[in-house]
PDB file of N, CA, C and O in Angstrom:
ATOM      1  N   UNK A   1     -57.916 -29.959  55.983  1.00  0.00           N
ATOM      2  CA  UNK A   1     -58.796 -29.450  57.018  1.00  0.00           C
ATOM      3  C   UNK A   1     -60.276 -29.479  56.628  1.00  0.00           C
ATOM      4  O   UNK A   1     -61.106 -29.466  57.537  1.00  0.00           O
ATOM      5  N   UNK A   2     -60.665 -29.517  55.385  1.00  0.00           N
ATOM      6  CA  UNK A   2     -61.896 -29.710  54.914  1.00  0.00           C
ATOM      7  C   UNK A   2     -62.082 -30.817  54.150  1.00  0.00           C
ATOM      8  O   UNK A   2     -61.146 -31.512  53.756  1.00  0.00           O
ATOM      9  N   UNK A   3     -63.547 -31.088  53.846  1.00  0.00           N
ATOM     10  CA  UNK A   3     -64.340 -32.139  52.683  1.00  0.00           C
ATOM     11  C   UNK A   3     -63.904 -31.860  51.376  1.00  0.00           C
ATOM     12  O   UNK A   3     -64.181 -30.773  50.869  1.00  0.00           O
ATOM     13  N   UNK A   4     -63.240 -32.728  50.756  1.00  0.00           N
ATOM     14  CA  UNK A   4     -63.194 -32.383  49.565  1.00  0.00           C
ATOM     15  C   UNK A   4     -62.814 -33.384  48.502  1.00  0.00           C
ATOM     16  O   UNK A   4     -62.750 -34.498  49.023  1.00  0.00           O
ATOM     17  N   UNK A   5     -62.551 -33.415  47.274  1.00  0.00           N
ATOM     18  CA  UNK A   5     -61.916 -34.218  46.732  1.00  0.00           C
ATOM     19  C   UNK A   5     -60.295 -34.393  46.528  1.00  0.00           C
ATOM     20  O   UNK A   5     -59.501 -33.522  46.171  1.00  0.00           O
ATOM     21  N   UNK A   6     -60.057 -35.622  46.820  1.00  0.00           N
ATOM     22  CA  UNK A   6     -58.580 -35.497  46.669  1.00  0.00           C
ATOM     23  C   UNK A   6     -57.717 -36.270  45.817  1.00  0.00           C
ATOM     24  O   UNK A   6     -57.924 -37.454  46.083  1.00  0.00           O
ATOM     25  N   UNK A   7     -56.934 -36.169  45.009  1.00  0.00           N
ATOM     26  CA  UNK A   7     -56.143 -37.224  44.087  1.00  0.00           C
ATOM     27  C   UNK A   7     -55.032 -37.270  44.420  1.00  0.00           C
ATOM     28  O   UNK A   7     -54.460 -36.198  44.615  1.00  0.00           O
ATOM     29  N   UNK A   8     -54.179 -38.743  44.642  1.00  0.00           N
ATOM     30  CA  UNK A   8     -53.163 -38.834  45.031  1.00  0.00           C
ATOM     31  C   UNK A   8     -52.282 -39.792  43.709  1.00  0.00           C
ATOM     32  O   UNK A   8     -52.682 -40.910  43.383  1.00  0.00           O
ATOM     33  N   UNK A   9     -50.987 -39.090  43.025  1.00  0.00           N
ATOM     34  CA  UNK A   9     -50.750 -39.705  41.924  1.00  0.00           C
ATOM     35  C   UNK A   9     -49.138 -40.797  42.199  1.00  0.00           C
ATOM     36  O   UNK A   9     -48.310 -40.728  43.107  1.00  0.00           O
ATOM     37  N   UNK A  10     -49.184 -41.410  41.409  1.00  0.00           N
ATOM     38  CA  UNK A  10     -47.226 -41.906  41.878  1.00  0.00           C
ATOM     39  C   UNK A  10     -46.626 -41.832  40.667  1.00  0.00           C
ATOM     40  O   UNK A  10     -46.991 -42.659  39.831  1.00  0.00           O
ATOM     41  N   UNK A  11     -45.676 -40.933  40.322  1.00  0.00           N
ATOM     42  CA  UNK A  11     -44.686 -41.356  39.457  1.00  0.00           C
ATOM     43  C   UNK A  11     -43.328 -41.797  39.270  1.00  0.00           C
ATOM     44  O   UNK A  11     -42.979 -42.279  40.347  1.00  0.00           O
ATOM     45  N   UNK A  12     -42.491 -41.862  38.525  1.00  0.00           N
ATOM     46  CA  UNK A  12     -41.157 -42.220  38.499  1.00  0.00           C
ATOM     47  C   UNK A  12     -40.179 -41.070  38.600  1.00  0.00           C
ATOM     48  O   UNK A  12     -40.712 -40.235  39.331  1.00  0.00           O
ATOM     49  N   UNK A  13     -39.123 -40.691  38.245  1.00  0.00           N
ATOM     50  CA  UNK A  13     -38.199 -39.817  38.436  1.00  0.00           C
ATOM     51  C   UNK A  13     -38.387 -39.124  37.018  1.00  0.00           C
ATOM     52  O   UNK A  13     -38.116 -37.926  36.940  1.00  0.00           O
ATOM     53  N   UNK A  14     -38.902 -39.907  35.720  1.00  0.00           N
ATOM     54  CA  UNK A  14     -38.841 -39.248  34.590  1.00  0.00           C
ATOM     55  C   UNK A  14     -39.972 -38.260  34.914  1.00  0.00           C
ATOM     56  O   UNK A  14     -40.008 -37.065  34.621  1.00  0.00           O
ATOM     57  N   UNK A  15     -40.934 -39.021  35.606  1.00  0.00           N
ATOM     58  CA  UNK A  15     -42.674 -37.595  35.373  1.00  0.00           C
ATOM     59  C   UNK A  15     -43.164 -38.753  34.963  1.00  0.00           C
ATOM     60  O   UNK A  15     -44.363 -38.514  34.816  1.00  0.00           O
ATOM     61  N   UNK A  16     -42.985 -39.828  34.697  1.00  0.00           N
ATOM     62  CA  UNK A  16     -44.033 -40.882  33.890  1.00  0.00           C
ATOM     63  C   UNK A  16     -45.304 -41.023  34.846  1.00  0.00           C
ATOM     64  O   UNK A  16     -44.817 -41.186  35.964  1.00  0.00           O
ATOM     65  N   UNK A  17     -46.166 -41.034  34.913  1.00  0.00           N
ATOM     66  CA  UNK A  17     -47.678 -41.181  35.740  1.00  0.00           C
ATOM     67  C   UNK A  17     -47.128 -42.686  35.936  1.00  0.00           C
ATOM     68  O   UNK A  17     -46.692 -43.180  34.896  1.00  0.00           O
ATOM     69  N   UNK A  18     -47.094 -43.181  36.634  1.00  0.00           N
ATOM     70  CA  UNK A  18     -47.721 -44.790  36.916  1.00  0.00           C
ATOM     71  C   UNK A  18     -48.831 -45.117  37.368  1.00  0.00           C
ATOM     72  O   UNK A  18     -49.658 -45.656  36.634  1.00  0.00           O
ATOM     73  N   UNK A  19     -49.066 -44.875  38.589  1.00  0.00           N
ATOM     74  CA  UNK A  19     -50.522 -44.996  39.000  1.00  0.00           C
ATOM     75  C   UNK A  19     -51.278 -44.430  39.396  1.00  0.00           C
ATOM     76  O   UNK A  19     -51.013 -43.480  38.661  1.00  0.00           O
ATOM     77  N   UNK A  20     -52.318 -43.978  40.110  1.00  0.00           N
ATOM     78  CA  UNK A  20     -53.929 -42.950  40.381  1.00  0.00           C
ATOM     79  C   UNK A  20     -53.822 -44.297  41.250  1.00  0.00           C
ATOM     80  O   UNK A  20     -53.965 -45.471  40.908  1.00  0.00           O
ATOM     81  N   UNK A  21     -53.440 -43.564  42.830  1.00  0.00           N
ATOM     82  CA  UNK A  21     -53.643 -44.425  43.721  1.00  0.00           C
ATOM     83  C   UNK A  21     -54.821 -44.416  44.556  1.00  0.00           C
ATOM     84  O   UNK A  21     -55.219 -45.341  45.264  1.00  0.00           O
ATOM     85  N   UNK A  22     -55.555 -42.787  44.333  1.00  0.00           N
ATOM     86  CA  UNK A  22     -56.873 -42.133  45.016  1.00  0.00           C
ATOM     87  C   UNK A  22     -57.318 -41.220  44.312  1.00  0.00           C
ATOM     88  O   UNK A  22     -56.534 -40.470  43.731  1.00  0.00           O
ATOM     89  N   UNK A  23     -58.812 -41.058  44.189  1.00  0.00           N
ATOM     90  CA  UNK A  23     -59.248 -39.807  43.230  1.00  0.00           C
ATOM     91  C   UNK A  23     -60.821 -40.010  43.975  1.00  0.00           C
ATOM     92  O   UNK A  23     -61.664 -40.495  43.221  1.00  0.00           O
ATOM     93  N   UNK A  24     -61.139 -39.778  44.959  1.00  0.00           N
ATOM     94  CA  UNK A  24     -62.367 -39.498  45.823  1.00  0.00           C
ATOM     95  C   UNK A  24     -62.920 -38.150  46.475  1.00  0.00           C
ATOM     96  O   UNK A  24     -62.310 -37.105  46.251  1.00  0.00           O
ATOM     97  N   UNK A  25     -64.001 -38.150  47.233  1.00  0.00           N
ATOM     98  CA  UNK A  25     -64.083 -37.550  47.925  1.00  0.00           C
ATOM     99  C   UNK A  25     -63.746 -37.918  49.553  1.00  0.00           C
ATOM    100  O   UNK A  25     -64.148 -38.933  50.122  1.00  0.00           O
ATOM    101  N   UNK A  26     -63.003 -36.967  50.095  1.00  0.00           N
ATOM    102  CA  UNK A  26     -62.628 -37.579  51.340  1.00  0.00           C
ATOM    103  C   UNK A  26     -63.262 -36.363  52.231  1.00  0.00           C
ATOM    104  O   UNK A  26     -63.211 -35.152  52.013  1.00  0.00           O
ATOM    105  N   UNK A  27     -64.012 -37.234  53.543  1.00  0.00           N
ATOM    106  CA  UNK A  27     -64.405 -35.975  54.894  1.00  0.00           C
ATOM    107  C   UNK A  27     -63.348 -35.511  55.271  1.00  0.00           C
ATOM    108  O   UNK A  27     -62.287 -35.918  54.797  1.00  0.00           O
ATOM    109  N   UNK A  28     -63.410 -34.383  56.375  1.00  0.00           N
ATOM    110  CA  UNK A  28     -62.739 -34.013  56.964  1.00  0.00           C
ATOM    111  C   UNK A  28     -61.802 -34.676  57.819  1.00  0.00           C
ATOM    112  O   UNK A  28     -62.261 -35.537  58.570  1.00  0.00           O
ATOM    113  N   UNK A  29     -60.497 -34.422  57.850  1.00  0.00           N
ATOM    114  CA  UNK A  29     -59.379 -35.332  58.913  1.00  0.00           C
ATOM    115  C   UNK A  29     -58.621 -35.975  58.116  1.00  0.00           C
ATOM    116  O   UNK A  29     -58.567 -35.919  56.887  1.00  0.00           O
ATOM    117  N   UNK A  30     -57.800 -36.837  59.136  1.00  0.00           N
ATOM    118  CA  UNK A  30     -56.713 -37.231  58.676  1.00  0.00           C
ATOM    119  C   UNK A  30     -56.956 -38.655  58.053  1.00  0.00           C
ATOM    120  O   UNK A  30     -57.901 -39.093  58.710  1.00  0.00           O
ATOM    121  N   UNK A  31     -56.656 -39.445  57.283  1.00  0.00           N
ATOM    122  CA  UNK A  31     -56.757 -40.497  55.900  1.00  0.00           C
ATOM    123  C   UNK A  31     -55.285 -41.258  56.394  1.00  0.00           C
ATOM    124  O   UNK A  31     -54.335 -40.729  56.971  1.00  0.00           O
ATOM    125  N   UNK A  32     -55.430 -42.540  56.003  1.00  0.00           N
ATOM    126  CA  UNK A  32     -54.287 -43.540  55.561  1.00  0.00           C
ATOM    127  C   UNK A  32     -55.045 -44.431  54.316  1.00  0.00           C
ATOM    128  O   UNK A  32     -56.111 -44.929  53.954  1.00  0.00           O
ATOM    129  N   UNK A  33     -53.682 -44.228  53.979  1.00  0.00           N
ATOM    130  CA  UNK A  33     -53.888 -45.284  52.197  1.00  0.00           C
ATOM    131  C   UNK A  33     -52.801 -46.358  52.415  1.00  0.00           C
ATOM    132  O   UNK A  33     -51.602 -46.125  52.568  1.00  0.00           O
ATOM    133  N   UNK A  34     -53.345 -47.471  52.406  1.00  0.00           N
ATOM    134  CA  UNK A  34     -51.822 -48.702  52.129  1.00  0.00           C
ATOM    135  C   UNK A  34     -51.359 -48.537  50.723  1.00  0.00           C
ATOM    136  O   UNK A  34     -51.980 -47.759  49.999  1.00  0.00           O
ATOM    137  N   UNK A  35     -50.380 -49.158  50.286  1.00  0.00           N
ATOM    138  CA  UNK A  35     -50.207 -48.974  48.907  1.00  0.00           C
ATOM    139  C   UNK A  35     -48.934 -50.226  49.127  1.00  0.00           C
ATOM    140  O   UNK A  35     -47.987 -50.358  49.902  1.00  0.00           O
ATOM    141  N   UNK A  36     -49.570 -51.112  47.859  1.00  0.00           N
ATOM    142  CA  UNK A  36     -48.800 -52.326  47.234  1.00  0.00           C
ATOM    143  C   UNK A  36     -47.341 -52.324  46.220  1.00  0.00           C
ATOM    144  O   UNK A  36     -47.198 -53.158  45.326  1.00  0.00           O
ATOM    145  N   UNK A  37     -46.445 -51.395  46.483  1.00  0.00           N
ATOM    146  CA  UNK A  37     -45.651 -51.660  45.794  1.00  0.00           C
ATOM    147  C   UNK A  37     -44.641 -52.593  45.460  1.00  0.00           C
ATOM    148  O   UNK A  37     -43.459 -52.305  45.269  1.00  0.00           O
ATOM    149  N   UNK A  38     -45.220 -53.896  45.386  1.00  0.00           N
ATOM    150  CA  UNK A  38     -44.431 -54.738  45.273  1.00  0.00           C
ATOM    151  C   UNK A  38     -44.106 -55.427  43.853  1.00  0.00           C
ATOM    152  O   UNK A  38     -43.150 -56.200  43.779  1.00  0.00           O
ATOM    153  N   UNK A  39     -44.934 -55.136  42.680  1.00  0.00           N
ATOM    154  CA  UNK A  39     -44.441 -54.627  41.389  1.00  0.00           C
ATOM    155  C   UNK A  39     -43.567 -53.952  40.695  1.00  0.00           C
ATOM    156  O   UNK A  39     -43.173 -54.131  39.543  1.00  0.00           O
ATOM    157  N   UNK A  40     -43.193 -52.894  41.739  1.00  0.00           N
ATOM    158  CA  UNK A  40     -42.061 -51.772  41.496  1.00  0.00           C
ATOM    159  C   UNK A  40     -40.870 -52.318  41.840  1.00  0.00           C
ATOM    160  O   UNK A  40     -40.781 -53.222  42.671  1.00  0.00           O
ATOM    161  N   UNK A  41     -39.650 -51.691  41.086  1.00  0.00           N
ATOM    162  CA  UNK A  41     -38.209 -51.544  40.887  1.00  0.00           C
ATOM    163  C   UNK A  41     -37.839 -50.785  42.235  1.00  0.00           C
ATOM    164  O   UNK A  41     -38.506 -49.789  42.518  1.00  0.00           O
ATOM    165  N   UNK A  42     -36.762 -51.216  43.131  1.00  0.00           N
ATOM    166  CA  UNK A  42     -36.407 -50.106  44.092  1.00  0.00           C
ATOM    167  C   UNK A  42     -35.864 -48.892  43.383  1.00  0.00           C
ATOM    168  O   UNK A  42     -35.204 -48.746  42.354  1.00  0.00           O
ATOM    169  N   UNK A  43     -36.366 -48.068  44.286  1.00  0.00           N
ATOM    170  CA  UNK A  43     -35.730 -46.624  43.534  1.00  0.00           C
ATOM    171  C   UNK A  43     -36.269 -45.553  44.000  1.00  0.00           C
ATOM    172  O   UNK A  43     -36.935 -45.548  45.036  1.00  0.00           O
ATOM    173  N   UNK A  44     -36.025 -44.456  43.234  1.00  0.00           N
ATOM    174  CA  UNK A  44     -37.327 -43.278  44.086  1.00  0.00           C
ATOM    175  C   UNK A  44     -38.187 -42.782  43.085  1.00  0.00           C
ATOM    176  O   UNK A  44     -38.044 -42.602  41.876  1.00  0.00           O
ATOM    177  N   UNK A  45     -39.188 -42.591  43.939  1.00  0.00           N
ATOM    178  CA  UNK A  45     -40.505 -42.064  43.051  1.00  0.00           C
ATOM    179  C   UNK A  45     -41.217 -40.593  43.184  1.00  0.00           C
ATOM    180  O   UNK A  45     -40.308 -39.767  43.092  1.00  0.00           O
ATOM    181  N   UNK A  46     -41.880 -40.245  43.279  1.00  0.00           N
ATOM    182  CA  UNK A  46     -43.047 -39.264  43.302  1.00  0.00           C
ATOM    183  C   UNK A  46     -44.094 -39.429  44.133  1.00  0.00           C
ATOM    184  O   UNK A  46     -44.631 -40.453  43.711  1.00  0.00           O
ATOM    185  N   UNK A  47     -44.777 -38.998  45.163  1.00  0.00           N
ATOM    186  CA  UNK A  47     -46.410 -38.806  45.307  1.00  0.00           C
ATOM    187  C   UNK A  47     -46.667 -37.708  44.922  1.00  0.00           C
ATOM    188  O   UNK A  47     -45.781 -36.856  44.979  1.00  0.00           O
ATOM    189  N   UNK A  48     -47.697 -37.443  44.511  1.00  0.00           N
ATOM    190  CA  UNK A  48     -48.229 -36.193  44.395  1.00  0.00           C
ATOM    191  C   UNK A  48     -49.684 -35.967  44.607  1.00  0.00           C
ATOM    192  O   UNK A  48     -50.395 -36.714  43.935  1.00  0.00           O
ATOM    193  N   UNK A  49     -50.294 -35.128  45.367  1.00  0.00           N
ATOM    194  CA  UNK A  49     -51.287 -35.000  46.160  1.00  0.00           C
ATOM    195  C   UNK A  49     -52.122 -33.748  45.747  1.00  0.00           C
ATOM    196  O   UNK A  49     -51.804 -32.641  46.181  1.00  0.00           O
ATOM    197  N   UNK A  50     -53.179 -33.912  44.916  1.00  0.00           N
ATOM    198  CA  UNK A  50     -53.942 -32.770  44.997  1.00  0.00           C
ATOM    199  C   UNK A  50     -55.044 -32.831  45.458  1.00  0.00           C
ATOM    200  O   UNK A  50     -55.751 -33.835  45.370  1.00  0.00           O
ATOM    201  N   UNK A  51     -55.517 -31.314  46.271  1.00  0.00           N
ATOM    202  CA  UNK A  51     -56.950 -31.409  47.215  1.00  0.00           C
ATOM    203  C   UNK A  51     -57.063 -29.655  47.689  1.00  0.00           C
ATOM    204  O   UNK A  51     -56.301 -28.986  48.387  1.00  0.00           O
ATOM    205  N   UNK A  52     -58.212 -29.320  47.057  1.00  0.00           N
ATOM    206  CA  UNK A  52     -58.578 -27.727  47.346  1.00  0.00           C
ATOM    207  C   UNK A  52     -57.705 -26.974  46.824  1.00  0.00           C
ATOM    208  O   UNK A  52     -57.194 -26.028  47.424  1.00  0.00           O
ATOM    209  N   UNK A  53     -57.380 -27.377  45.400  1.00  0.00           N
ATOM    210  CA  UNK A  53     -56.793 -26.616  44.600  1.00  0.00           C
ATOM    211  C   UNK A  53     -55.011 -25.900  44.867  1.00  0.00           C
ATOM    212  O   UNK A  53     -54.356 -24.984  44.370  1.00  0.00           O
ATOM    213  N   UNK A  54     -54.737 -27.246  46.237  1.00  0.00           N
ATOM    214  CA  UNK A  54     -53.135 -27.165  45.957  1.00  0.00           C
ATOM    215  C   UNK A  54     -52.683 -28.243  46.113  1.00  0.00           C
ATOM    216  O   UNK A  54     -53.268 -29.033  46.853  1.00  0.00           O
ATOM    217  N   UNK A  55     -51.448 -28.613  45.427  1.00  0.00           N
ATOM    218  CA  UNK A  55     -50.753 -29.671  45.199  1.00  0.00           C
ATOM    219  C   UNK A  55     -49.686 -29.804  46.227  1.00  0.00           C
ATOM    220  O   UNK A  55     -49.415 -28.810  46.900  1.00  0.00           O
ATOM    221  N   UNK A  56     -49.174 -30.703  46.384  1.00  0.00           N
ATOM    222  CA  UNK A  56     -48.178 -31.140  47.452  1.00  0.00           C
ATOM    223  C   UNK A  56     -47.338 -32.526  46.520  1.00  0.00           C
ATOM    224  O   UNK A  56     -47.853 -33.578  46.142  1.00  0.00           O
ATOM    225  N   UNK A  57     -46.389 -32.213  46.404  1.00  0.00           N
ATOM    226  CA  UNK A  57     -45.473 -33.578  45.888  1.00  0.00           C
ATOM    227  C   UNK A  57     -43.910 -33.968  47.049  1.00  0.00           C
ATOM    228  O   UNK A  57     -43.184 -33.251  47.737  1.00  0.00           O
ATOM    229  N   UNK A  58     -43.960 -35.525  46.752  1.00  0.00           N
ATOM    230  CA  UNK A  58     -42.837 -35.938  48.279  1.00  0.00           C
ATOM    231  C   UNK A  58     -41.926 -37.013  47.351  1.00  0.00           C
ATOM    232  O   UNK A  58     -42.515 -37.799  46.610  1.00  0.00           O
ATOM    233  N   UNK A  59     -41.026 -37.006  47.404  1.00  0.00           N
ATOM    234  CA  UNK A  59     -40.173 -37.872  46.991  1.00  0.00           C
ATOM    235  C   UNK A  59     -39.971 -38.406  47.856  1.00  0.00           C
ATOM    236  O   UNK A  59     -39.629 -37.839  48.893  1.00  0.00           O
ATOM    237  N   UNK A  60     -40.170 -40.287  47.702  1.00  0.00           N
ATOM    238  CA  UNK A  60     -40.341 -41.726  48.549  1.00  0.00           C
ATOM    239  C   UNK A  60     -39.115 -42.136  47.437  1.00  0.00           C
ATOM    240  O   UNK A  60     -38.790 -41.705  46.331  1.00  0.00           O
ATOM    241  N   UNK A  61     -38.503 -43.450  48.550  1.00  0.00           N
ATOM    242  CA  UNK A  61     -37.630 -44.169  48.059  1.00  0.00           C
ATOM    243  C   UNK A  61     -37.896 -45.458  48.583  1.00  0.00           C
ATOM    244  O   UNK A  61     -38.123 -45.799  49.744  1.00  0.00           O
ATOM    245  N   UNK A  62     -37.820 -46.244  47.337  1.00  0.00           N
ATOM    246  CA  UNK A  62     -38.566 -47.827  48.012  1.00  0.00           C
ATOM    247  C   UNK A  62     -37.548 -48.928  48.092  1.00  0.00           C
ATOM    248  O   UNK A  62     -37.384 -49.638  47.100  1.00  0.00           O
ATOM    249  N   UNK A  63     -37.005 -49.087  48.944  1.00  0.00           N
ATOM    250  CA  UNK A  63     -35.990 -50.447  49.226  1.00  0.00           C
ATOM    251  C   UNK A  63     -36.594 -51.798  49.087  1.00  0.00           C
ATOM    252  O   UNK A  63     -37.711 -52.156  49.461  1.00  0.00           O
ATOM    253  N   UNK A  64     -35.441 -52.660  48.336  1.00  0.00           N
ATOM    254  CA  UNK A  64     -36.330 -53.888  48.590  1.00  0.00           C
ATOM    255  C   UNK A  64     -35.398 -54.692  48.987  1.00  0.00           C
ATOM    256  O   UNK A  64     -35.676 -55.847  49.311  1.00  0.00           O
TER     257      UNK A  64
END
């Protein structure tokens, strides 16, 4: 709902970090990020989203 900075992380099922897909400042509203996973193993992963000092994490599963 506000300006702020936001980091969006991806990991694996172990916790391994893979990538820092966003680490900006973003205005107010709603955002889309594409994201290339076409390097990756199918399987499921992690996002994890921090912005105004709370985190949000989603477990994605990537078919190929």
């Amino acid at each position: 709902p506000n300006a702020g900075n936001a980091r969006l992380k991806l990991y694996n099922v172990k916790g391994q970090l893979l990538e820092v897909l966003a680490d900006e400042l973003y205005s107010q509203g709603k955002h889309n990020l594409a994201m290339d996973m076409s390097e990756y193993a199918s399987g499921i992963y992690i996002l994890s989203l921090e912005s105004a000092g709370k985190k949000l994490q989603k477990r994605i599963t990537l078919m190929k």
